[in-house]
C-alpha positions in Angstrom: -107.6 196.5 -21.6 -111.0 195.7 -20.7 -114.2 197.4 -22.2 -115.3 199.5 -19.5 -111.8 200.7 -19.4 -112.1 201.2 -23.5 -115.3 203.0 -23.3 -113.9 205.6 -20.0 -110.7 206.2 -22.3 -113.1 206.9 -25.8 -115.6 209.3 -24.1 -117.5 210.6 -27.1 -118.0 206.3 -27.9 -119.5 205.7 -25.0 -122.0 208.1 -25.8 -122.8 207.2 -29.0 -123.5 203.7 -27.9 -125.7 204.7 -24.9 -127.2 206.8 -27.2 -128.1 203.5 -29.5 -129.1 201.6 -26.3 -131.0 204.4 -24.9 -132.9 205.4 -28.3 -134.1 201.7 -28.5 -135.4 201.7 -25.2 -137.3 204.1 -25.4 -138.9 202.8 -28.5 -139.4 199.7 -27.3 -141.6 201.9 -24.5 -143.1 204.3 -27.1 -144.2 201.4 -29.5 -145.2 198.8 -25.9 -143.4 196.4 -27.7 -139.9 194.6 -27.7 -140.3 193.5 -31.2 -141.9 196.8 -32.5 -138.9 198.8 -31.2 -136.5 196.6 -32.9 -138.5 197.0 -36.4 -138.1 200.9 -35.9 -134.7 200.4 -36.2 -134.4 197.8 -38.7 -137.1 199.3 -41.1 -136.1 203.1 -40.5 -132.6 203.1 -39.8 -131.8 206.4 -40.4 -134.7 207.6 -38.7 -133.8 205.5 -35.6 -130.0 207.0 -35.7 -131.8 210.6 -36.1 -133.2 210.1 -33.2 -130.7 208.5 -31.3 -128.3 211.3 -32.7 -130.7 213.7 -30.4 -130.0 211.7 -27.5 -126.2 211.9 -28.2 -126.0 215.9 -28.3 -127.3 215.5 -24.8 -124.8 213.0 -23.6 -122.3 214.9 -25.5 -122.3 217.7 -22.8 -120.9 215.2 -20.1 -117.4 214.9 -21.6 -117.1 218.8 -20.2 -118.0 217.7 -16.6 -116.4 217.0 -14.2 -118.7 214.4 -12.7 -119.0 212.5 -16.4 -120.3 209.3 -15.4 -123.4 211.0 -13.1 -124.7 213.4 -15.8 -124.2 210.4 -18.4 -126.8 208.8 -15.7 -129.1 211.7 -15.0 -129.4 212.2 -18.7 -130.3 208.7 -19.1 -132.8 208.7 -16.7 -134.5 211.4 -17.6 -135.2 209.6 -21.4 -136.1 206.5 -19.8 -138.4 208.5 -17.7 -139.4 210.0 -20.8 -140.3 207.0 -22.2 -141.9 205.2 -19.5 -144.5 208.1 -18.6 -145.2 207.5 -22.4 -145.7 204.0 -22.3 -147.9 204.3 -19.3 -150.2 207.1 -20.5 -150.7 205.4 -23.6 -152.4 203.0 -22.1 -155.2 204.8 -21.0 -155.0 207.5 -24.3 -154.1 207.4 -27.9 -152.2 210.8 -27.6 -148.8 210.6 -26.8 -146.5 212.0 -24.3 -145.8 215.7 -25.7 -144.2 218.7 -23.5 -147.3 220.4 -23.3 -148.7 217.6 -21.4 -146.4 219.5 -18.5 -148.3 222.7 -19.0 -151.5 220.9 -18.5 -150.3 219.2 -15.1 -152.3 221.2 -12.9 -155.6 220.6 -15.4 -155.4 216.6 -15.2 -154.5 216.2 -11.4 -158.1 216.7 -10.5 -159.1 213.8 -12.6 -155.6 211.6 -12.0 -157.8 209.3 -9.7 -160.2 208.1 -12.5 -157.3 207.0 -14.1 -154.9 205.4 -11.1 -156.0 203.3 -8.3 -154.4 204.4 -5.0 -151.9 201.4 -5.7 -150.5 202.8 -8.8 -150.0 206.0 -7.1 -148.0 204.3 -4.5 -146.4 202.8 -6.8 -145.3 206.2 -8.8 -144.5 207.9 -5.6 -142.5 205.0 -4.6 -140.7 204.7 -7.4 -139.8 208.6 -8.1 -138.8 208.6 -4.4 -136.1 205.8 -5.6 -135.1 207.4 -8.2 -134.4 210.8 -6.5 -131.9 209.0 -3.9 -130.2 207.1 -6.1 -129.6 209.6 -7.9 -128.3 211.9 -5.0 -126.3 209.0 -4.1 -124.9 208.7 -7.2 -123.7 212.2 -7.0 -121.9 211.7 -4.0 -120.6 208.2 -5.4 -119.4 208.9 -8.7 -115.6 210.3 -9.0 -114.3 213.5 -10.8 -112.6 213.6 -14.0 -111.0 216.5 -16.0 -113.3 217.9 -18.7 -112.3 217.5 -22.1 -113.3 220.6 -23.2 -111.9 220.6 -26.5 -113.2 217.1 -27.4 -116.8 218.2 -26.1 -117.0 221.2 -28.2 -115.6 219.3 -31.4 -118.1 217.2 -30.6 -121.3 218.3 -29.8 -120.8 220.9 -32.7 -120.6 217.8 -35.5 -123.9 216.2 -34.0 -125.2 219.5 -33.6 -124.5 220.1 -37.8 -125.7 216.5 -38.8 -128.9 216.7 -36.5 -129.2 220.0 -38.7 -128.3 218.9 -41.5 -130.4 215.7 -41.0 -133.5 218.0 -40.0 -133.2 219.8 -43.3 -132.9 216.6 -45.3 -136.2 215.3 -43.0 -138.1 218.4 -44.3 -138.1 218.0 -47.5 -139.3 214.0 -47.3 -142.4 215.6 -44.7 -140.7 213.9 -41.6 -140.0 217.0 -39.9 -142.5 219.2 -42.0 -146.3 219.9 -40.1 -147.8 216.4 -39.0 -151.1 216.5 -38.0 -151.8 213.4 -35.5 -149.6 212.7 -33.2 -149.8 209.1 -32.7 -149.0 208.6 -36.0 -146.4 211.0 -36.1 -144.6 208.8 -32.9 -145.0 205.7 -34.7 -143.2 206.7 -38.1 -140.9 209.3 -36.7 -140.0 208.2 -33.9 -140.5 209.6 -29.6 -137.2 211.3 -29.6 -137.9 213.6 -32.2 -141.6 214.3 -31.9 -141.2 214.9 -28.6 -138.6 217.0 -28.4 -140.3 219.1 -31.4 -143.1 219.5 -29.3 -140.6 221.4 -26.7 -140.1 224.4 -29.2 -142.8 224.1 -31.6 -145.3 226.2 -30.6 -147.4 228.8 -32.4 -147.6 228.8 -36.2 -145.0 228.8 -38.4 -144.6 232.2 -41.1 -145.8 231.5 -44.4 -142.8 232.0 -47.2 -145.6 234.0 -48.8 -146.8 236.3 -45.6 -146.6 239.7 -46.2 -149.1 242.3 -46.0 -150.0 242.4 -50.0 -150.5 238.5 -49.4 -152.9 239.1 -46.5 -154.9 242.3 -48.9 -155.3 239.7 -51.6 -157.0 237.5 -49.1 -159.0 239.9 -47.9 -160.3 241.2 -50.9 -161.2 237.7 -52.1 -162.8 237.1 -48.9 -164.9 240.4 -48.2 -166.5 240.3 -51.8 -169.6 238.5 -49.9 -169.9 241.8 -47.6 -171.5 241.3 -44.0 -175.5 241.2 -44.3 -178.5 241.0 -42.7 -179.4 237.4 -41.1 -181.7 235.6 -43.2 -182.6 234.3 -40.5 -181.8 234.9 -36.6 -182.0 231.6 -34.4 -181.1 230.5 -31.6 -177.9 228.4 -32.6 -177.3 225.6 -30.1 -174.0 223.1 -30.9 -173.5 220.1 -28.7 -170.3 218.6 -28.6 -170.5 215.0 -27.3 -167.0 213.5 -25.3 -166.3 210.1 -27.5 -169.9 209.8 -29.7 -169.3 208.0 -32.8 -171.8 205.5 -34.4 -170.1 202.5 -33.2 -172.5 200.7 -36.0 -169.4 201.5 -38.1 -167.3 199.4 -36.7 -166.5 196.2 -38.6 -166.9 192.6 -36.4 -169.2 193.7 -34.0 -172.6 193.1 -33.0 -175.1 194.9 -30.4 -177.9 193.5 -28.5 -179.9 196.9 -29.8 -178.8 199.9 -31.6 -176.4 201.6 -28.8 -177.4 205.1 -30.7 -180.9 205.0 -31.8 -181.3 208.6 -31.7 -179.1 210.0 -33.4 -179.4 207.4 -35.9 -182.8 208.8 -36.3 -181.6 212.2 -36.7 -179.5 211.3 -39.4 -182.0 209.3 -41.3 -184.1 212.9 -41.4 -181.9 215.8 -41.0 -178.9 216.8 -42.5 -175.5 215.4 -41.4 -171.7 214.4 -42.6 -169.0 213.1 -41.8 -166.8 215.3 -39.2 -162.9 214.8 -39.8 -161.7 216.4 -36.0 -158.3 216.8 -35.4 -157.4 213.8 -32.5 -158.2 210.9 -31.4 -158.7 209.4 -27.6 -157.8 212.6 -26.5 -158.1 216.5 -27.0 -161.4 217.3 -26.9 -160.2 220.7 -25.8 -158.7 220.8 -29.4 -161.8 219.7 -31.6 -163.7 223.1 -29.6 -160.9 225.4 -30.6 -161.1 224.1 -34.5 -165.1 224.7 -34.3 -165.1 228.0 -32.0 -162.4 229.6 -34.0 -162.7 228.0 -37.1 -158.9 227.5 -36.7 -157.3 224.5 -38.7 -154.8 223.2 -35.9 -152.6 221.3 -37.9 -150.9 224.6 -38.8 -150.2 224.9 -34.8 -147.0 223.3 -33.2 -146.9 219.6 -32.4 -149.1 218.5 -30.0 -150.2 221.7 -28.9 -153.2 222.9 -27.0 -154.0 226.5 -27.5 -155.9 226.9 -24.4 -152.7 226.4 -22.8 -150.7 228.4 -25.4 -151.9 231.5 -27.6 -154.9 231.6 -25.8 -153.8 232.3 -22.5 -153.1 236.0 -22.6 -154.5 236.9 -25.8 -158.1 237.2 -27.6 -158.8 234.8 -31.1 -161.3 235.9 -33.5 -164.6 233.1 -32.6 -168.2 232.5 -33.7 -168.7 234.1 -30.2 -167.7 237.7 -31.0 -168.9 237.3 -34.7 -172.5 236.1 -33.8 -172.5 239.0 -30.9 -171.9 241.7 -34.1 -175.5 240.7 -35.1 -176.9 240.5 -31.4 -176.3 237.3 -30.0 -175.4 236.3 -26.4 -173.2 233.6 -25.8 -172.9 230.9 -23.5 -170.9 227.8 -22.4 -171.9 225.0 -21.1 -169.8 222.0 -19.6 -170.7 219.5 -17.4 -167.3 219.3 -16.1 -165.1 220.9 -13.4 -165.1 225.0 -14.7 -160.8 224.9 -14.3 -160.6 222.0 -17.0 -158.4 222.9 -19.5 -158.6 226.6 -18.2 -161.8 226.9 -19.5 -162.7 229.7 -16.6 -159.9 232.2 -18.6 -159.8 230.9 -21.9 -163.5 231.1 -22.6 -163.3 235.2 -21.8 -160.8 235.3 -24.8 -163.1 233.0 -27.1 -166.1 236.1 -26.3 -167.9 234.2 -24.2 -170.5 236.1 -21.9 -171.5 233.3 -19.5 -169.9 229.6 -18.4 -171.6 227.3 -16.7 -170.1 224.5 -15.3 -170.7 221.4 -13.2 -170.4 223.5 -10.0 -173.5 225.4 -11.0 -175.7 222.5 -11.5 -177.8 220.2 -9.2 -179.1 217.0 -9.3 -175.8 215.3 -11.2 -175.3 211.8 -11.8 -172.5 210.4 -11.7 -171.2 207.5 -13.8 -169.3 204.7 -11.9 -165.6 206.1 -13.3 -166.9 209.7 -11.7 -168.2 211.4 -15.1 -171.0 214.1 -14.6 -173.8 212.2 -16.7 -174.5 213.8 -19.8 -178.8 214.8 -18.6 -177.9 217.2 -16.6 -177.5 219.5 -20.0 -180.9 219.6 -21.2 -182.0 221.5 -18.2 -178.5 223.9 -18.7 -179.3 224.5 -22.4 -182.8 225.5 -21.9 -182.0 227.5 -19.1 -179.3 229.6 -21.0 -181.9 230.2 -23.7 -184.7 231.6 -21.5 -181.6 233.9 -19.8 -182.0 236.7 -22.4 -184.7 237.8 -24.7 -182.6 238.1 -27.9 -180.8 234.8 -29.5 -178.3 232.9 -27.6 -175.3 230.8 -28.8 -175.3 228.1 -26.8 -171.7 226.2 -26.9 -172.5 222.6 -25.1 -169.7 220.2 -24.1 -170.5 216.7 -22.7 -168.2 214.3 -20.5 -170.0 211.2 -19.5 -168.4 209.1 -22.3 -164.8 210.2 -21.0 -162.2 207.7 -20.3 -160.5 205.2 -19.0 -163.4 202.5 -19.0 -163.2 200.1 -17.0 -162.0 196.7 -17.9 -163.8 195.0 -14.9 -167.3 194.5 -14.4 -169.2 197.1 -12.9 -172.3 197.4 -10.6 -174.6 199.2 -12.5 -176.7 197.6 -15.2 -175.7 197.5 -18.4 -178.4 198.2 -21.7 -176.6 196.9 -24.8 -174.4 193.8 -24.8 -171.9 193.7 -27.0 -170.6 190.9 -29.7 -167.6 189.9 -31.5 -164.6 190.7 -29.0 -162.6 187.1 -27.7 -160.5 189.1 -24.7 -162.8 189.6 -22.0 -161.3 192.6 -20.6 -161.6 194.3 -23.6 -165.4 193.3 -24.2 -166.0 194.6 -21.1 -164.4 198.4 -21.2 -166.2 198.4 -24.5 -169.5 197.4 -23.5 -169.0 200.0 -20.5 -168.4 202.3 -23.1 -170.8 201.8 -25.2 -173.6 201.8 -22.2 -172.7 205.7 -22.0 -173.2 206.6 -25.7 -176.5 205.1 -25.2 -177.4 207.4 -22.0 -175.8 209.8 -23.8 -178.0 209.5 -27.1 -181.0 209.5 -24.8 -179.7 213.3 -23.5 -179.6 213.8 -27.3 -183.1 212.4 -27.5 -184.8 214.7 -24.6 -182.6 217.9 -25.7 -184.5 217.6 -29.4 -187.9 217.0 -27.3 -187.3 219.9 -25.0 -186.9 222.0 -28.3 -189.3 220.8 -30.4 -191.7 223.1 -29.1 -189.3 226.3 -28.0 -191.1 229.6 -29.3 -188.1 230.5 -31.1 -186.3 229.4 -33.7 -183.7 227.1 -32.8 -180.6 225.4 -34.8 -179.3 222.9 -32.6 -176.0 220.5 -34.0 -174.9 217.7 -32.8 -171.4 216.1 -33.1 -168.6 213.9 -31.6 -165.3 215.6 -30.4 -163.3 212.2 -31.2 -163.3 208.8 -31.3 -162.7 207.0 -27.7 -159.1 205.7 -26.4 -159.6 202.4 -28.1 -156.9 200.9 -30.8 -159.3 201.9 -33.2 -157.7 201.5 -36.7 -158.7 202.9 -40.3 -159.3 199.3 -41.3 -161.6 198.9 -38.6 -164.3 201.4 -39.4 -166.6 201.1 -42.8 -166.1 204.7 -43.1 -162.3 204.1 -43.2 -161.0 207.1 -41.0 -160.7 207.1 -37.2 -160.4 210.7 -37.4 -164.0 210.9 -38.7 -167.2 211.5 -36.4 -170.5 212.5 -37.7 -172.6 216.1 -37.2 -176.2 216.0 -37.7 -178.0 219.4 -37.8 -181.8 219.5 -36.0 -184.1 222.6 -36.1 -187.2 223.2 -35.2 -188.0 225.1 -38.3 -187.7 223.9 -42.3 -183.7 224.3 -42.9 -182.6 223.3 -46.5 -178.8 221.9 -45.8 -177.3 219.6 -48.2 -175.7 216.4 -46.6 -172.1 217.4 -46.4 -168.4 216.2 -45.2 -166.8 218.9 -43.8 -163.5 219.3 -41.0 -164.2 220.7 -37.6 -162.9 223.9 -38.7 -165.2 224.6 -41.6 -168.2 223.6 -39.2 -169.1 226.8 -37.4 -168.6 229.1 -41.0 -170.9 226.3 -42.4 -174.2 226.6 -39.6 -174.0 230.5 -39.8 -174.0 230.3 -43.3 -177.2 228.6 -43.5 -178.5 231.4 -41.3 -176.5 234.1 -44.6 -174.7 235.2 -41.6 -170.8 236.3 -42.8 -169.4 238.6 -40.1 -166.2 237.2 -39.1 -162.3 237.2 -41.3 -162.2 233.3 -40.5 -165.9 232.7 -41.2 -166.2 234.6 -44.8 -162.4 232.7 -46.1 -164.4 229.3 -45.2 -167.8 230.3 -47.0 -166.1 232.1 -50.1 -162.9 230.1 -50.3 -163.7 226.7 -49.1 -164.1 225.3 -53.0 -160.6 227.4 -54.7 -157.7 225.8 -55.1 -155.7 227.9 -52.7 -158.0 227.7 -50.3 -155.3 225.8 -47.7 -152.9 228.4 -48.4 -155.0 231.5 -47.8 -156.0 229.7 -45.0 -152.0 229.2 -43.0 -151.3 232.5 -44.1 -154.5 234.2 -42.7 -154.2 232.3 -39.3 -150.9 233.1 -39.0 -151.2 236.6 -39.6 -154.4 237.0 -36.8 -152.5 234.6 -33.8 -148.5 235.0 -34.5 -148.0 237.5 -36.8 -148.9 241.5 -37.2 -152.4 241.3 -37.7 -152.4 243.0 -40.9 -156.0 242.2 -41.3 -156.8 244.1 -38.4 -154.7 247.1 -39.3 -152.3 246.4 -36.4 -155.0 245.5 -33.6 -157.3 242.9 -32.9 -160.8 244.2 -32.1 -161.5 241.7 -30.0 -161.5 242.3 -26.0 -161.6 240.0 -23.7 -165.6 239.4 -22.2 -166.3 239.9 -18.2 -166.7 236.2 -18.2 -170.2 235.2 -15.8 -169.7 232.1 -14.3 -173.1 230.3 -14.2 -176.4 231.8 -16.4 -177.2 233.8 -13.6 -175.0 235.2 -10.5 -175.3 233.5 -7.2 -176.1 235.4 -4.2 -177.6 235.4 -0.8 -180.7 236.9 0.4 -180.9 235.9 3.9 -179.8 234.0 7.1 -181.4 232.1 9.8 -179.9 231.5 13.2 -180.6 228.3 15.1 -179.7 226.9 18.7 -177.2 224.4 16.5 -176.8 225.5 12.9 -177.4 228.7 10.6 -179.0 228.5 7.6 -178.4 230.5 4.4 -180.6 231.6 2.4 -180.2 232.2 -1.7 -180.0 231.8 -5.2 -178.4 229.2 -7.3 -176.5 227.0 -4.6 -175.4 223.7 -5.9 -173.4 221.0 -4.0 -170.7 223.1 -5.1 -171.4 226.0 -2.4 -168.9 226.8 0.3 -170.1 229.7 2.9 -166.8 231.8 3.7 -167.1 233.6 7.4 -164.8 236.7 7.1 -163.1 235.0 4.3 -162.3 232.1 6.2 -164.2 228.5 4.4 -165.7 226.6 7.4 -167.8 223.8 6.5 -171.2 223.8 4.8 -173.8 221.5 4.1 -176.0 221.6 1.0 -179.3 221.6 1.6 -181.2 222.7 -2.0 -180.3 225.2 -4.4 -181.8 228.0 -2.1 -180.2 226.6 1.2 -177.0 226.2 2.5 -176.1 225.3 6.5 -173.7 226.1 8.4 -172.7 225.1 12.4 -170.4 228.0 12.6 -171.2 230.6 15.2 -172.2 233.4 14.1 -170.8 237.3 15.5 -172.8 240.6 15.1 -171.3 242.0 12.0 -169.6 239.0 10.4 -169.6 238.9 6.6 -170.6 236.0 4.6 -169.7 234.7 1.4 -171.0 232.0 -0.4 -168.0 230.9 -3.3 -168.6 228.2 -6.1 -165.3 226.7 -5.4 -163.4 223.5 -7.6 -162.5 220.9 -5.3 -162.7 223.2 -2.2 -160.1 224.9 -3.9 -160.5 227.7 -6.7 -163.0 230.1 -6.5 -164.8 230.4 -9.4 -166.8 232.9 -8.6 -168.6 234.4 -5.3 -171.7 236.6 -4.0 -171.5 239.9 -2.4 -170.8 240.0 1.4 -173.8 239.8 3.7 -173.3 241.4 7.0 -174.8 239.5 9.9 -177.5 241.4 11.9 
């Protein structure tokens, strides 16, 4: 009898060593590396057979087909697909592929070309294109057998029990307990696992403990520091920079001239720390939820994004609504596309008053990847401070450091060369890098300036959102932790703040305590816990209890409402038109290259002329309305004036 005739006649065999095959595969494509995949499975076997043991209980369902042999190779498919969309997206991030990169599909299309060249487009379309026909042919192709219904549920219910089983065993070793990177997690765990964790995991997990005497035992430890008057009311600025690190700490290399002298100023007279941020290459969405909420994620489900999950439909206690208890306004600021990450929703349920984003500003660079430069956001910031005559929060989030960086030489000149790297492609994605930290700590340099002299009192912060998408490793920084960037804390005023290292979490409780502001659940646990023993505990069981669970804290409902988000400091809107033999001009505040004129709701094309002028060639009725809509892409409408009627 040969083999294949073996394997057809042992059904729930044949699965098992597809399974095998399949699981190291996919390693081999998690870990881009033959040899790498075969040291998962000979240095974590039982790990590897976990995994592969995942795979099998979705094999196992073919034995009840009737087409076996297609389902065996739709399965298949979709974990080598699985695993190939992982291997190729970790080459341009250090994330890897979790299911709620699926939910942020429609976020990262708009940016898929600074990523892919047209070729590798081609080459996806192409290639998903094959796959969908061979796989209708191989529906049509493969024969009909008679389930085995009795052999499927015997076994599917035994893997089912030992993946159980196996899970339970995991959890009490930490490899199926709370991890909090996810690159790491891949690595020792294993794709097959991790990812499909990151398919139900979502949320926060209830506390053995939770109950609502645990959450009145929190609270009373918390509110013994009762809400206050300010010491002090400024203006509180924090500027999150996409991928700023001091690159100074990294071992082997040299630099023509200090890439970040700036900052490195700042810190040498100001206080600052260490940052530990909860990702790295990716995620800067993340880092703001950690600082705006004071949040710790790693409580939250594996590789999840809460602006794509809890935050959706729902409110989260923020610095925003506790600094607008004692009078603030508060503003966002993101020299980005305003849809990114949802931002346009999510920052209404963060309390939020006003978002600007790129398509509100004029006069953008771009760099040659198509990043927004980052000093576009002095102007922004100031402007959002002079918008109202109270204090502001102003919540800053750069981009130009973004990836992927190039790994060919490109046009523009380039400051700081860079030493110590042998492969040239690498030397030269760095050293593109590392040219936009330095425009990037001149922004820094010209924000401070701007300030220095603002009739107000300002706190402004500075700090990196992660480190960038390069195989960055512990042993590679003097600090030792690639989850590690730095804060530094300016004012314009004497501040006394000791030099501290804190987590992205603690960093938002720690600025307003300076100011002896406590209003806030989250904020008062991080000021009057942060040093106790049980502070970590406290702190699962208090998040818990305000984003999955009853909300004990707030006797049943959250007093926070969702803000009338304003998109842009200011609203845009027209104040007049002007008819030509050729062209129409219109006439009105805060256009940007961004500005589409609607004609009875219909877009027709518009040319910007300055941030007061907009033309138009279409002709114009008696009566018609116009609109003029800050649109994404020429696509969602962020936001749009009243109509004006044509004379």
């Amino acid at each position: 009898m040969s083999l294949i005739r073996w394997f057809d006649k042992h059904p729930v065999t044949q699965c098992v060593t597809i399974s095998i095959l399949l699981n190291l595969l996919v390693e081999m494509l998690s870990r881009r590396s033959i040899i790498a995949g075969f040291e998962f499975l000979l240095t974590n076997p039982l790990l590897f057979l976990y995994n592969a043991a995942i795979i099998l209980l979705t094999l196992s369902i073919s034995v009840a087909c009737k087409r076996r042999y297609f389902f065996l190779l739709f399965v298949s498919v979709v974990w080598l697909g699985l695993g190939i969309a992982n291997c190729v997206i970790l080459g341009f991030r250090t994330t890897p592929l979790a299911a709620i990169d699926f939910r942020i599909l429609s976020s990262v299309a708009s940016i898929i070309y600074k990523y892919l060249t047209l070729a590798n487009v081609l080459l996806i379309t192409v290639s998903a294109f094959v796959v969908v026909v061979g796989i209708i042919v191989a529906w049509k192709n493969t024969p009909r057998r008679k389930p085995r219904y009795g052999m499927a549920i015997s076994a599917i219910t035994a893997i089912a029990v030992i993946i159980v089983f196996s899970t339970s065993l995991f959890s009490r070793t930490q490899a199926a307990s709370g991890f909090g990177n996810l690159a790491d997690a891949y690595k020792e765990y294993g794709f097959v696992y991790c990812f499909s964790r990151s398919l139900v995991d979502q949320g926060i997990d209830k506390p053995d403990n939770y109950s609502e005497e645990a959450v009145y035992d929190v609270l009373r430890a918390v509110n013994a520091y009762h809400n206050q008057e300010p010491k002090i009311k400024p203006n509180i600025i924090l500027v999150e920079l996409e991928s700023f690190f001091d690159v100074n700490y990294l071992k082997g290399l040299s630099f023509s001239r200090n890439p970040v002298p700036a900052f490195t100023a700042l810190k040498a007279h100001y206080p600052h720390g260490f940052l530990t941020v909860p990702s790295i290459g990716a995620g800067t969405a993340n880092t703001e939820f950690e600082i705006l909420s004071g949040m710790d994620l790693s409580f939250f489900g594996a590789g999840e994004y809460p602006y794509k999950t809890v935050l959706r439909d729902e409110t989260c206690e923020s610095i925003c609504y506790n600094l607008a208890e004692v009078g603030y306004t508060n503003h966002a600021i993101h020299n980005h596309e305003g849809t990114f990450y949802q931002r346009h929703v999510v920052f209404s349920h963060l309390g939020f008053n006003t978002f600007t984003s790129l398509e509100y500003m004029n006069d953008v660079k771009f760099t040659p990847n198509g990043w927004a430069k980052d000093d576009v956001l002095t102007e922004q910031v100031v402007k959002a401070l002079n918008s109202t005559p109270g204090q502001d929060f102003v919540f800053t989030i750069s981009v130009q450091a973004h990836g992927r960086y190039p790994q060919e030489a490109t046009e523009d000149h380039q400051e700081i060369k860079v030493y110590g790297f042998e492969d040239e492609k690498k030397l030269v994605a760095f050293e593109y890098f590392v040219n936009q930290i330095y425009e990037t700590d001149a922004f820094i340099d010209a924000l401070v300036s701007a300030l220095e002299d603002y009739p107000e009192p300002v706190i402004l912060v500075f700090y990196g959102d992660h480190l960038p998408s390069f195989d960055i490793e512990n042993e590679d920084l003097v600090n030792g932790n690639r989850f590690q960037t730095e804060y530094v804390i300016w004012s314009n005023f004497d501040l006394e703040v000791p030099n501290n290292d804190i987590y992205a979490y603690q960093l938002g409780a720690y600025i307003l305590e300076q100011c002896g502001i406590s209003n806030g659940i989250m904020t008062k646990l991080h000021q009057q816990l942060r040093h106790k023993e049980y502070y970590r505990e406290a702190l699962e069981l208090i998040e818990y209890d305000l984003v999955c669970g009853e909300q004990i804290a707030y006797n049943g409902v959250s007093p926070h409402l969702p803000t009338s988000l304003q998109m842009g400091t200011s609203p845009i809107r027209i104040t007049g038109i002007d008819r030509g033999a050729e062209h129409t001009l219109v006439y009105g505040i805060g256009f940007s290259p961004w500005s589409y004129v609607l004609v009875d709701g219909d877009k027709v094309e518009t040319t910007f002329i300055d941030e007061n002028t907009l033309m138009i060639t279409e002709e114009l009725e008696p009566g018609a309305t116009i609109v003029v809509a800050q649109m994404v892409a020429e696509k969602t409408i962020l936001s749009r004036t009243d109509e004006y009627r044509c004379p």
